[in-house]
N, C-alpha and C positions, 0 to 999 in steps of 0.2 A: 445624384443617386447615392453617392458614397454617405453624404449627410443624413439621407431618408434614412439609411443602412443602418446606423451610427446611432441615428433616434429610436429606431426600431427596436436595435438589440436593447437597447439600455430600457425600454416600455417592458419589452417581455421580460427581462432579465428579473424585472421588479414584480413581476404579474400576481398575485397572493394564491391561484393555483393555474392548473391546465387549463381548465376554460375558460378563463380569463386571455391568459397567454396565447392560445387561439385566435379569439374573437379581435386581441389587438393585430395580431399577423394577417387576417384575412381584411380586418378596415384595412391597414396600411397602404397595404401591398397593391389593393383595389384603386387605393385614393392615388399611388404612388405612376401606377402603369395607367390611370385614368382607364381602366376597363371596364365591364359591368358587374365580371362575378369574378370571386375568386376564393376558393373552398379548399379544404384540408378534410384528408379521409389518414385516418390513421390506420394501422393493421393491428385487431387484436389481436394478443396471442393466444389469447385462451380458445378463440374459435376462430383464426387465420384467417378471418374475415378484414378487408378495409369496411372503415365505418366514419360517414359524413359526421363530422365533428364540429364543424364551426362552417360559417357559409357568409358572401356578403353579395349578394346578388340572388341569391335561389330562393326559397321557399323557406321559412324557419323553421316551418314544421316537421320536415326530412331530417333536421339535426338530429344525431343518435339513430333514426328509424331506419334509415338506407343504410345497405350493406353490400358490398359485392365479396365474394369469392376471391380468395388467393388469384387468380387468372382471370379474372371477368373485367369484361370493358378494357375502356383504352386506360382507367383507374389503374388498375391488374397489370395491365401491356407495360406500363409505365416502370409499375413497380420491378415484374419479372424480369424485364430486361434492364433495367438500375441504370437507367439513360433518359434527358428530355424524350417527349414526341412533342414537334408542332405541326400542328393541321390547319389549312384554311378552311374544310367544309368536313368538321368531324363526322356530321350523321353519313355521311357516304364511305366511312372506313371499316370495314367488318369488322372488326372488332367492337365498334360504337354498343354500349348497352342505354336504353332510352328507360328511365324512371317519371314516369308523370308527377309525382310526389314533387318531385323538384321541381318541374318548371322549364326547365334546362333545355324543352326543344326549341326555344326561342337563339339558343345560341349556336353559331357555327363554329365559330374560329374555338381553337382547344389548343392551350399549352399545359403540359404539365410536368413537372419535375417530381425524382427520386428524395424523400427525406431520408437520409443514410447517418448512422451513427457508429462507426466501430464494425464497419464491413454489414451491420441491420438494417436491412429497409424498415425503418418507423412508419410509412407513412406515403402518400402524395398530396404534392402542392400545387394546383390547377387553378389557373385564369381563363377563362371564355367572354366571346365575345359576338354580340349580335350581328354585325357585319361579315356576311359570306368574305367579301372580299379582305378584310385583312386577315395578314398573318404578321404574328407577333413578329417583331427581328431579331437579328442576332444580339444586341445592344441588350431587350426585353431579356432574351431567355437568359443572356448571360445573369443579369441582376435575378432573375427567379434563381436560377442555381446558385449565387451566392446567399442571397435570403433562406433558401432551405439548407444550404451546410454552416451556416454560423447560427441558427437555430435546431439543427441537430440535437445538440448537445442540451440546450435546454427545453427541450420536449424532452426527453430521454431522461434527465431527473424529472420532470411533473410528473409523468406515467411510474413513474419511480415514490413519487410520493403518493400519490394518488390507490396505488398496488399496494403500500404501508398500509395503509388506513382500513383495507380492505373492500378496496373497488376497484373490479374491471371498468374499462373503457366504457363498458353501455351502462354502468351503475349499477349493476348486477354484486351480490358480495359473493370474496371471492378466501377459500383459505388457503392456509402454506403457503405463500408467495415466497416464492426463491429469487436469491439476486447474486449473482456468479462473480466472483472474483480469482485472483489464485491463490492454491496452498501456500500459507505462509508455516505452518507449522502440524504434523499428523495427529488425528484425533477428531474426536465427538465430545463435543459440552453442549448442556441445557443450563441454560441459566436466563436471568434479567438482563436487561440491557442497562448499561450506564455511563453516559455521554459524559468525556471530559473534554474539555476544550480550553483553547489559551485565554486567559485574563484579560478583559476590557474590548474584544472583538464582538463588534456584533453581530456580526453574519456569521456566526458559530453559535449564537447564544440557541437552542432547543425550544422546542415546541412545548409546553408542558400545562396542564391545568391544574388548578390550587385550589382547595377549602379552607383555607387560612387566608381570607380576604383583607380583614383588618390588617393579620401581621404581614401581608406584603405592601399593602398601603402603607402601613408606618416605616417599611422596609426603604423604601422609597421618597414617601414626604421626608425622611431626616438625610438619604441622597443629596434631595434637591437643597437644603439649605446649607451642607456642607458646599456644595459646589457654587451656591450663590454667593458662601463668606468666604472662600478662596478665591473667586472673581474678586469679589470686594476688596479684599484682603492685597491683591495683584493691582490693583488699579490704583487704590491709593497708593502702594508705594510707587509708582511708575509719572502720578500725576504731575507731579515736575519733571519730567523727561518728556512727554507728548505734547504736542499739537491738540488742541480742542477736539477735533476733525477725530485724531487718532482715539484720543477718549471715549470719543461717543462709540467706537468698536466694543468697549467691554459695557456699554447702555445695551447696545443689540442685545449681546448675553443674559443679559438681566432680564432684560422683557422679555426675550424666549422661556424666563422661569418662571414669568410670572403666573398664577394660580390657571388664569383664563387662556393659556398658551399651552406649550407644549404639554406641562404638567399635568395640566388637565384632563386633554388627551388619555393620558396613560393613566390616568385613574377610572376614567370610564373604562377603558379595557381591562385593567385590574379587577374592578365590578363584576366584569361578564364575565370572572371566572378563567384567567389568563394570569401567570404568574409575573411579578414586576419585573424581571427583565426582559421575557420575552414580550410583553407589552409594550416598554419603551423599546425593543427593536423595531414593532410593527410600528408605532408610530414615526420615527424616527427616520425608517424608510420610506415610509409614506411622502412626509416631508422632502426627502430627498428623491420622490420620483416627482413632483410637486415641482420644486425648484428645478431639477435638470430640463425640464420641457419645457420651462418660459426663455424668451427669445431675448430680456433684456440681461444683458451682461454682469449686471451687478449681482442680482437677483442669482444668479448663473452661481456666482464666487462665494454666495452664502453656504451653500451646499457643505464647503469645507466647515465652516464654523457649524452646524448643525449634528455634522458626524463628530464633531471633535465635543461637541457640549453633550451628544450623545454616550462618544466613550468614558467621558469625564461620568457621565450619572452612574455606569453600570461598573465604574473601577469601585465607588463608593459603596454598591449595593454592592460587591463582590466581598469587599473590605469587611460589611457589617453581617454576610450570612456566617453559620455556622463556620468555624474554621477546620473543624474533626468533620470531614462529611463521613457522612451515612452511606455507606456501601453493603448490597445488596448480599445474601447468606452467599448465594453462588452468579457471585460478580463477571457480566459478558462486559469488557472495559469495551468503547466505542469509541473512534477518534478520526478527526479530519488527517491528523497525523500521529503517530503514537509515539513515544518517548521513554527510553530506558526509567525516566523520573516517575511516569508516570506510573509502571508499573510495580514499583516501589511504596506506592502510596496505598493501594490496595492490601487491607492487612493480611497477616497469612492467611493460607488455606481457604479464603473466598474468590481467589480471582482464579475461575475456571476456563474461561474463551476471551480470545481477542480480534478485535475489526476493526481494519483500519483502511478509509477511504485512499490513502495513498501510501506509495511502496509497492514490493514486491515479492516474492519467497524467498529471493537472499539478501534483503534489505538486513539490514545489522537488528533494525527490530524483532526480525522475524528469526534471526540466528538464534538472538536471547529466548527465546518465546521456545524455540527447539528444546535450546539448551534445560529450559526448565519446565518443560514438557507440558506446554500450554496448549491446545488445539488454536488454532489462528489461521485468520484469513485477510487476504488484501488484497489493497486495487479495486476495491470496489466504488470504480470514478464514477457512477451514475447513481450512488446513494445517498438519500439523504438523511443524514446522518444524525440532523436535532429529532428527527419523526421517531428514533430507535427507543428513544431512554422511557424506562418504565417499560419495558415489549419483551415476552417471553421470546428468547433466542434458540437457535438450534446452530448452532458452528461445526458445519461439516470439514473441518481439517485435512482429510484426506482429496476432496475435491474441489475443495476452495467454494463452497456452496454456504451462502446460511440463510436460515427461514423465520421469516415474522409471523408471531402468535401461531404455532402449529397446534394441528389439530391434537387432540388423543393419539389416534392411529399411527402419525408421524413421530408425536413423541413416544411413542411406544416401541416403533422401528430402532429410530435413532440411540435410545436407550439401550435397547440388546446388542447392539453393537459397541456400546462402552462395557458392558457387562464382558460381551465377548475379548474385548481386546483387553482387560485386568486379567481375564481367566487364562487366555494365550501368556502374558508374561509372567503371571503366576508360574506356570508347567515349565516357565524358559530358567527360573533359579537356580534349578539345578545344575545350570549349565556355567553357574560364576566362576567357580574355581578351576574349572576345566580348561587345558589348552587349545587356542584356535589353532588348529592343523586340519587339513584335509584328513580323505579316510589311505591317502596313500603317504602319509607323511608331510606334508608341505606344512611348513609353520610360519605364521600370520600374526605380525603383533598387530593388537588391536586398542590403539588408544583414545580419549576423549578431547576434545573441544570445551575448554572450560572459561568460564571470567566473573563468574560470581562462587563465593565460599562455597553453596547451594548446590552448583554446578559439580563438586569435591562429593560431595556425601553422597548422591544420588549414582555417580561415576562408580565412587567404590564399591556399592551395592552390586553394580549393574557386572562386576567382576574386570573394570577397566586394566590395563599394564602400565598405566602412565599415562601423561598428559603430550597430545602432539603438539597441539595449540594451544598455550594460554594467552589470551589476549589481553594485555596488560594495559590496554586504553578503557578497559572499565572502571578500574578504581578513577580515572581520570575522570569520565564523562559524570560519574556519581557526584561528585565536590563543584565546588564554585572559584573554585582556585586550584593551580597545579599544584599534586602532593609533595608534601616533603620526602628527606629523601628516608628520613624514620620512618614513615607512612606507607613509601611501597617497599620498604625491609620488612615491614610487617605482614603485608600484602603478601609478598612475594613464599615470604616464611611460610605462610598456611600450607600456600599449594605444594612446596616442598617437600614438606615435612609430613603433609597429609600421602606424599604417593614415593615415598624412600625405603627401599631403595629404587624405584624406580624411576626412571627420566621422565623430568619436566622442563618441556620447551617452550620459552616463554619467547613469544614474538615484542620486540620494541616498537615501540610505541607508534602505532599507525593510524594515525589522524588524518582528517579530508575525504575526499569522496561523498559516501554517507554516513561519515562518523565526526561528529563535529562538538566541539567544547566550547559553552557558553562564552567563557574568557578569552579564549582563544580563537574567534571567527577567523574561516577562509572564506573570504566570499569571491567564486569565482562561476563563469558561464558554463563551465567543464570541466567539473571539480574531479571527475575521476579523470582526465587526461593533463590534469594540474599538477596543484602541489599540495601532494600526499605521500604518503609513507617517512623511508630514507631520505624521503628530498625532504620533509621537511626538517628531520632529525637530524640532517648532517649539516642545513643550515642552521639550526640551530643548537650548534653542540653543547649547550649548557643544558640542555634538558637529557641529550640522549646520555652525556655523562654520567648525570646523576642518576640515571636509571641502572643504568650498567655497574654505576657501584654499589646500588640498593640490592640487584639481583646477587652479585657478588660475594656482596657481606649478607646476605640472607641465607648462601648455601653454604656457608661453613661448618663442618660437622657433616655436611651430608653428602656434599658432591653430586648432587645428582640433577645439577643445574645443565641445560644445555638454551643456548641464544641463537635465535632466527632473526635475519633479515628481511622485512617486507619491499617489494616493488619495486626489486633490483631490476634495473635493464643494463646496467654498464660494468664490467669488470673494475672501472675507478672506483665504484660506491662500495663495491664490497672492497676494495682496498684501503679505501680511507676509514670505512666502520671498524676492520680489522686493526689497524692502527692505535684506532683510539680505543679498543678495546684493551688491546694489549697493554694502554699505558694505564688505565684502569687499573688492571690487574697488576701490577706491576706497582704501584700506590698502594695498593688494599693490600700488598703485601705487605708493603714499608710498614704500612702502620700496626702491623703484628694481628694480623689475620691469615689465621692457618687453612687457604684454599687452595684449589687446583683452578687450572682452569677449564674452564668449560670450552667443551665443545661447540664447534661455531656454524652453522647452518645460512642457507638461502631460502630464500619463497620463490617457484618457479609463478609467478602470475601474468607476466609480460610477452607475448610475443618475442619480444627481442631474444629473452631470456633463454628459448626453447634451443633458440638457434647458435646457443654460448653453453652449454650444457660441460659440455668437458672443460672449456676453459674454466669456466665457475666452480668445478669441484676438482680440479687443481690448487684451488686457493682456499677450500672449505672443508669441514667435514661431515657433511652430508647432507642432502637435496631432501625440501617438501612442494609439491606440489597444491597452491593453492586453486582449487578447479573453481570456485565461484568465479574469483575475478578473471582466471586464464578463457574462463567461456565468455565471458564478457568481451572480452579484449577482441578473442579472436572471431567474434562473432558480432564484433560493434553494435553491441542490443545493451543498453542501460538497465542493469538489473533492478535500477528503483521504478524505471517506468510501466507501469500496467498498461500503458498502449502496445508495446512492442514485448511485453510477457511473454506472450505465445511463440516468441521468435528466437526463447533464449530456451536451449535443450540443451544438458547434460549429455546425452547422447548424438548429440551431433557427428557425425562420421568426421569431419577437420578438424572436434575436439577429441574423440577419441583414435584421431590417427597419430595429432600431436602429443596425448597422454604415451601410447605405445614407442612415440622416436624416443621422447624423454629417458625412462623408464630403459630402455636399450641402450643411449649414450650412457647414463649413469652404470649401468650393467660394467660397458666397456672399459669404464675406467673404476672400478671396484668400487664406485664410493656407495655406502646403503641411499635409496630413496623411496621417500612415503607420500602419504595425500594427506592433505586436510582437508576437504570441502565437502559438500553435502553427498556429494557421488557416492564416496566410502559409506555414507549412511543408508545408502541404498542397495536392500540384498542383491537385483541384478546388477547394478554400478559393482558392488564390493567383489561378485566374484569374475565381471571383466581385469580390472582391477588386479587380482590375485594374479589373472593370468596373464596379463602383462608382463609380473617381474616386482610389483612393489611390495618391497619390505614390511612396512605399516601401513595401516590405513586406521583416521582419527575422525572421530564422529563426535555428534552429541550424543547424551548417555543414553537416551532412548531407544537409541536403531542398534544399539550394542548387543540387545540379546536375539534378535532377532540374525543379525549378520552372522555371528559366533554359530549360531543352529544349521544356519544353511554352509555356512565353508568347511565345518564337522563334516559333513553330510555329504561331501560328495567329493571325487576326486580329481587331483589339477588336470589330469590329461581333460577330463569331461570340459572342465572350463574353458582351457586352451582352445579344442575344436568347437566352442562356442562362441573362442572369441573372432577366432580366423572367420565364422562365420558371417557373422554380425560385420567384420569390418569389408565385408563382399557387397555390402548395401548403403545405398545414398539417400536414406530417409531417416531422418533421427525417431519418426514415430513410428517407424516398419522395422526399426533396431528395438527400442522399446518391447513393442508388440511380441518381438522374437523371442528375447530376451525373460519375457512375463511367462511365454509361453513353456519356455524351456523350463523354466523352474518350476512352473505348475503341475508339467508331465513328471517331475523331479518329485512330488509330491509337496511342493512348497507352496500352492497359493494363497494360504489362508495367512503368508507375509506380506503380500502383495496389497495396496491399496483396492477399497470397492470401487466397481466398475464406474462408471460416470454416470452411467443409468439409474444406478441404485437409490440414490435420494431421490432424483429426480421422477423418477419410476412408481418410486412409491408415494409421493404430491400427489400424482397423478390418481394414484388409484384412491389413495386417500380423500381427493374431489369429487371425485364421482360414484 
């Protein structure tokens, strides 16, 4: 069974759409349990109907035309209660529905399983069988239930691409298709879509059609003969080191290119109106579902030479496209994974939304994307992602929502709500120069999140006090080598001297996790519970050195340097950082630079850390709290994973009881403590927050005038009894809710994100 299993997935895996991928799951699974029938009904969403989809025993005719109800039959039964049913005489179970179209009174026996994706009944998986007397056994159903959960996930992108294109399940067209993911970053953009993806993969290469038939034929014919004279070119010189045997390995190659072979192939497809890469991927794959299914060995092992003469053609076509691409006026950047690089490549002022199949709202992507007030969206694991490029976009930011080819109607919604939200920070200007203080006095510094120059000027605008965070791993992650140490003096100088006299806390250098530099791979199973941060800067002191005398000799003249330690859990690491800091300064003195020293800080992000509070600011001068990673930790949910998204809440009642011990031990021993995490960017996060106790709270520049309007606006007592309130409850989305509410009645909603309904709402009406 495991091998049937094994063939199975890798048939469908390859399938060219849903009904394809169907029709292989009901042969299989038929030929595999030696039954009579065994059918797939999927549940649309557009009319919560199951709908006979693929069938291998019934009637063909029924496919697409049978429908049951959300609850009808034992189809329904199956579905609503998200569990097998097996029966030996189904027509005797009142729930039984009898369709004549099918055929199906010839059968008794009835197994059928849940198709579940992500907590979604997609679907059921049903085998019957003519004989009253059997019933499937335990051995049967267990393989059907493993058949329907390792095919989950890919039904769930086919209906996923299939909904791109604009078709429901019955073939019906359908507009607005929404596809959910989470906020990664607040905001509304309309723009194109445009798929970037890594170099020489081809299972990332896009779906795309061309009217430049020749030039992608020639795109292609001068591929293939590059890669025939680099074969060539490789062979001869190796031909005195091989074995005959081994030689004829680089002949295979060769004939694979010749005219009547692969090549060929993808010229036909080229013909029909198919651009040259994504043609040699269809073929290509073809081939390799071709070779994975035949049973001799050899044949078997070819597979690897196919992909690899594959990536060989499309590095070449990659090599001879344009090298300036063509980005769209208002560029929607699209990506299996997104990349600090890649946003960089998008020239100014076109790149207005971003979607990104993996990560999550506090992915380090999505930080950037805040920071430079991009609308963005992630985790959108069941998209696919080549069907986007070239497709009007809608990037619902605030709900983590975006929609393919919208209607008028919808873009016309979505539109007034970017009108609306320019026109709210318009009216919020006036509020830059103004002090954040309550209306009874309480004063709030409120500083920015910065790691690009960009992040500086929009900060200023926005009426910032100084930098909480600068993260100094981005001049890092931007280069191909680690900077010298004149390169982050210059770095470091900007943000300086752009916010003096005011404090700029610059965190050392915190790499690992999901922040990772080309040059410098950590490849590890559990990279945030690895080595990252301090641990790797105190292993490796020739780097945090030079940082620290780059910050150093960058503040002279200004003093208004202060230095943070990330992912402290041990009273040693801030001992030994302290140490070498000091000798640092202590150097940069000798050598006739007129500084002070700065002030020395910790990042509370660790469990450990919450629990070491006083001891830690005995040996520092002053605490920030970083709440991304601290919810993380204490919440053991992986902020990059979109499966477990849902599971990671800022408002958690164990993160905001840990924020308030914090916050008190620091109280008790005088030292100031702030936040940096996305919390502080949230008007009801910033004014629990206030009423804890913390000093600062650091945001990206966006949420700054928005937070300054509401802590103006109302007095700490109000907060306080808001927060004593909130912390009487054990739901992070019943804390939320209270929280939204309170400021609403405050007359504050129109800060608040739109409800969940509201895009979705309006699809709707928009459809019908």
């Amino acid at each position: 069974m495991l091998s049937i299993l094994r063939s199975l997935v890798q048939e469908v895996n390859s399938a060219r759409d849903l009904k394809e991928a169907l029709e292989i799951i009901v042969s299989r699974v038929q030929k595999a349990m030696t039954t009579e029938v065994c059918s797939v009904y999927l549940l649309d969403p557009a009319s919560n109907r199951y709908i006979l989809m693929a069938t291998e025993g019934l009637y063909k005719d029924s496919v697409g035309k049978v429908s049951l109800a959300y609850s009808e039959g034992l189809v329904g039964l199956v579905g609503s209660r998200e569990e097998p049913i097996n029966l030996e005489d189904a027509p005797s179970h009142p729930r039984y529905r009898y369709f004549p179209e099918t055929g199906e009174e010839r059968f008794r026996s009835f197994l059928g399983v849940p198709i579940i994706h992500h907590r979604r009944v997609l679907g059921v998986l049903v085998v019957q069988q003519r004989e009253s007397s059997r019933c499937f056994d335990e051995g049967e159903e267990a393989f059907l239930v493993t058949v329907s959960a390792q095919l989950a996930g890919v039904i769930a992108h086919s209906e996923a691409t299939g909904a791109i294109s604009g078709l429901s399940l019955t073939g019906e067209e359908t507009k607005d298709i929404s596809f959910n993911g989470v906020p990664g970053a607040p905001g509304v953009a309309i723009g194109t879509g445009m798929v970037v993806y890594p170099s020489a993969d081809l299972d990332v290469v896009p779906e795309k059609p061309t009217d430049n038939i020749e030039g992608e034929l020639e795109l292609f014919q001068s591929a293939v003969q590059a890669v025939r004279e680099d074969i060539e070119r490789v062979a001869n010189r190796l031909a005195s080191q091989l074995r005959p045997e081994e030689q004829a390995l680089f002949d295979v190659y060769l004939r694979m290119l010749d005219d009547e072979a692969l090549p060929g192939e993808v010229a036909i497809k080229i013909r029909e109106g198919i651009w040259a890469q994504g043609a040699l991927k269809q073929v290509v794959q073809q081939y390799i579902r071709h070779f994975e299914m035949m049973d001799d060995h050899y044949l078997q092992e070819r597979v690897v030479d196919i992909r690899d003469l594959g990536r060989r053609l499309l590095s070449h076509m990659q090599e001879g496209e344009q090298k300036h691409q063509e980005y769209p006026e208002r560029t929607v950047l699209v990506s299996e994974e997104l990349t600090p690089a890649m946003l960089g490549e998008v020239p100014k002022g076109q790149l207005v939304g971003l979607v990104s199949v993996k990560g999550s709202s506090n992915s380090h992507v999505a930080i950037l994307a805040r920071a430079m007030g991009v609308p963005t969206v992630m985790g959108l694991v069941d998209i696919p992602v080549n069907q986007l490029d070239g497709r009007e976009l809608v990037v619902d930011g605030f709900e983590g929502q975006i929609f393919a080819s919208p209607s008028a109607d919808l873009r016309a919604f979505y539109q007034a709500i970017c009108e609306e939200e320019a026109e709210l920070f318009r009216g919020l200007e006036v509020l830059k120069d103004k002090p954040c203080e309550t209306t009874d006095g309480h004063r709030v510094s409120l500083l920015v999140n910065t790691g690009l120059m960009t992040d500086v000027v929009r900060s200023l605008s926005h009426g910032a006090e100084g930098i909480g965070l600068y993260r100094t791993e981005v001049p890092f992650m931007i280069k191909d080598r680690f900077p010298s140490e004149q390169e982050q003096r210059e770095y470091y100088r900007e943000q300086l001297e752009a916010f003096a006299p005011n404090p700029v806390t610059m965190r050392t250098l915190d790499i690992g996790g999901d922040k990772s530099l080309t040059y410098f791979p950590i490849e590890e199973e559990n990279p945030f519970l690895g080595w990252r941060g301090i641990r790797v800067t105190l292993d490796h002191p020739e780097i945090f050195l030079v940082q620290v005398r780059a910050m150093l000799k960058a503040s002279e003249g200004l003093n208004n340097l202060q230095i943070m330690l990330p992912m402290i859990s041990n009273i040693s690491e801030v001992e030994e950082s302290l140490h070498l800091i000091y000798r640092v300064y202590h150097e940069v003195r000798e050598e006739g630079y007129d500084i002070h020293m700065p002030k020395v800080g910790v990042m509370v992000e660790v469990p450990a850390a919450v629990y070491q509070i006083r001891e830690l600011a005995e040996r520092v001068d002053f605490l920030s709290v970083g709440s991304n990673d601290l919810t993380q930790y204490l919440l053991a949910v992986d902020r990059n994973n979109p499966r477990v998204a849902q599971l990671y809440h800022s408002y958690h009642p164990a993160v905001l009881q840990a924020l308030v011990r914090i916050a008190q031990d620091a109280r008790s021993v005088g030292k100031p403590v702030g936040i940096c995490g996305e919390l502080a960017g949230d008007p009801g996060g910033a004014v629990l927050l206030m009423a804890m106790g913390y000093d600062s709270l650091s945001m990206n520049a966006a949420s700054l005038p928005k937070v300054k309007s509401v802590i103006r606006s109302i007095d700490r007592e109000w907060a306080i009894q808001l927060l004593e309130d909130v912390l009487l409850l054990d739901s992070p989305h019943v804390i939320k809710s209270c929280v939204d509410l309170a400021l609403r009645n405050a007359g504050f909603g129109r800060y608040l994100r739109p409800g969940r309904s509201s895009g979705a709402a309006m699809a709707e009406q928009a459809v019908s």
